[in-house]
N, C-alpha and C positions, 0 to 999 in steps of 0.2 A: 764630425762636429765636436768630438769629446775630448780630438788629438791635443790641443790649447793648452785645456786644465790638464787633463795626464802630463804634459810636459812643466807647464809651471808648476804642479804639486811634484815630478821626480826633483828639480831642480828647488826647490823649498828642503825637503829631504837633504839633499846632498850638502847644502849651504847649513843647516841643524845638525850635521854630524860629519866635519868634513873626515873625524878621524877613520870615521866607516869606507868614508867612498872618496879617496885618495886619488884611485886611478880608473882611469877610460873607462878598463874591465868591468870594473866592480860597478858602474855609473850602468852601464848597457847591461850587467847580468841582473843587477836590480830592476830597470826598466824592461826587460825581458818577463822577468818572474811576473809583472802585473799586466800583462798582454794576455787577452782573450781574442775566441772568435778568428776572425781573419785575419786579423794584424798577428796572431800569434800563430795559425799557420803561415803564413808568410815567412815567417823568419825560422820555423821546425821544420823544415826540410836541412838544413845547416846544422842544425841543435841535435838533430838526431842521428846525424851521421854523416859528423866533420872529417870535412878532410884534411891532414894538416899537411900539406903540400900546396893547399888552396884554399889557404882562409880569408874570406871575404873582409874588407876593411873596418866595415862596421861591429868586428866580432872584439874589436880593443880601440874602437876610435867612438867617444861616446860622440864628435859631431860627425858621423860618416854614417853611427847609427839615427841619427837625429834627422838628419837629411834622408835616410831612406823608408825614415817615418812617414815624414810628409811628403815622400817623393810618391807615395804609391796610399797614403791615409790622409793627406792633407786635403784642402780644398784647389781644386787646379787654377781658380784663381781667386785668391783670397779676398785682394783688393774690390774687386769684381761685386764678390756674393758680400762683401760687408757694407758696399752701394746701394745696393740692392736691398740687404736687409733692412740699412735703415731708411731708407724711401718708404718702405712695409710700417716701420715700426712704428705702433700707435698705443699707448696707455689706454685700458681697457679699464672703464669705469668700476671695476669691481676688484681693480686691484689697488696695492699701494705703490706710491711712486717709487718704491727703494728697489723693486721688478721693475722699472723701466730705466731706471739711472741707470740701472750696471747693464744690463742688455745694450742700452743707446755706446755707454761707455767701453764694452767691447769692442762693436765696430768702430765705433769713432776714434780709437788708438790708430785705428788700421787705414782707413781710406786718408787721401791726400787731400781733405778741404780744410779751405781756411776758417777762422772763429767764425765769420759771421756765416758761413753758411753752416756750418753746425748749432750756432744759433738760433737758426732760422728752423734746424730740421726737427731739436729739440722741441723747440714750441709746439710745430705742428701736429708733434706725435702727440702730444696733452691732447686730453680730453677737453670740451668746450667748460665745464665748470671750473677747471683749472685757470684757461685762456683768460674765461671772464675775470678771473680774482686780480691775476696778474696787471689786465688792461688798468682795472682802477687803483692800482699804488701809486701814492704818491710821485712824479715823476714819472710816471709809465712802467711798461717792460723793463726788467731789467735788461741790459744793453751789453754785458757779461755772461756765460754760458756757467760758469758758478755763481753770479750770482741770479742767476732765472733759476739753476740748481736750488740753490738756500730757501730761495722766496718759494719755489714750486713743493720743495717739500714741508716749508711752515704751513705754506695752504690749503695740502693734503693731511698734513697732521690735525688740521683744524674739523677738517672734513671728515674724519674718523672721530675725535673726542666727540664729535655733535654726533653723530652715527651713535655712537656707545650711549651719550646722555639719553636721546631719544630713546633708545630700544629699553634702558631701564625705567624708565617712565612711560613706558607703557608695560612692562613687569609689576609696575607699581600699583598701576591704576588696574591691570587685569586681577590681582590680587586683592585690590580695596573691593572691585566690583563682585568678587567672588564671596568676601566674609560679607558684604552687604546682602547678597542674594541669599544666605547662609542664615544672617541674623532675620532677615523678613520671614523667611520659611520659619524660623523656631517661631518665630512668635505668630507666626498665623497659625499655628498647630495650638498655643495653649490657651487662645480664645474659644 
């Protein structure tokens, strides 16, 4: 699940310093170095005792290593579980939407549907206080997946500054209520 980011963060690196990582080697001995766990035994049976009459092609081809990444760490079918994920995926009231954009926006690079049904799968995954804000804009839904994006995240932003106003006015009034029970006490004492 982690294979993704490891690879767009090797490939971030290499494009920030091409003078480092020039060639194949250097591309796959880097992406080696940050291999734990399985994926790095995997590839340490070769690392620790190469043979140079039979070096495997991924040992200077960084897409030979890249392919045998995902050949044996990837998802066996990407398309598949990223269908699937976002059928699952639903905005959970206690978060903010900026966790469900890039989740949605993950899979949604990867499956093969068109706007409107990403459209449609966006919506569903909102939460009903979201749905409702949306229904009432002027015009309806937006009928664009950026802009349901734009609108869903002004609505949640709105949804958090009342969340924060609220909780400090009640900081406010738990405070007044405390120096009032404070100031009744002293003057019941010096009657």
């Amino acid at each position: 699940s982690k294979l993704h980011t490891f690879l767009l963060q090797c490939k971030l690196n290499f494009h920030n310093w091409p003078n480092s990582f020039w060639s194949n080697t250097k591309k796959v001995n880097y992406a080696l170095s940050y291999l734990k766990d399985s994926a790095l035994d995997w590839f340490a049976l070769y690392l620790l005792d190469p043979d140079p009459h039979f070096a495997p092609s991924w040992v200077s081809s960084y897409p030979d290593f890249v392919y045998e990444l995902q050949l044996h760490f990837g998802p066996f079918d990407q398309v598949g579980e990223s269908e699937l994920a976002l059928d699952n995926l639903k905005m959970k009231d206690s978060d903010k939407i900026q966790k469900y954009i890039v989740a949605f926006n993950c899979h949604a690079q990867i499956v093969q549907w068109g706007k409107h049904a990403l459209l449609w799968q966006f919506y569903t995954g909102l939460p009903h206080c979201i749905q409702d804000e949306l229904y009432w804009l002027p015009g309806g839904k937006p009928r664009t997946l950026s802009g349901m994006c734009v609108q869903s995240m002004a609505i949640d932003a709105h949804y958090w500054e009342r969340k924060a106003e609220i909780s400090r006015e009640n900081r406010t009034r738990n405070s007044d209520s405390k120096s009032d029970s404070k100031q009744s006490s002293h003057s019941g004492k010096k009657s």
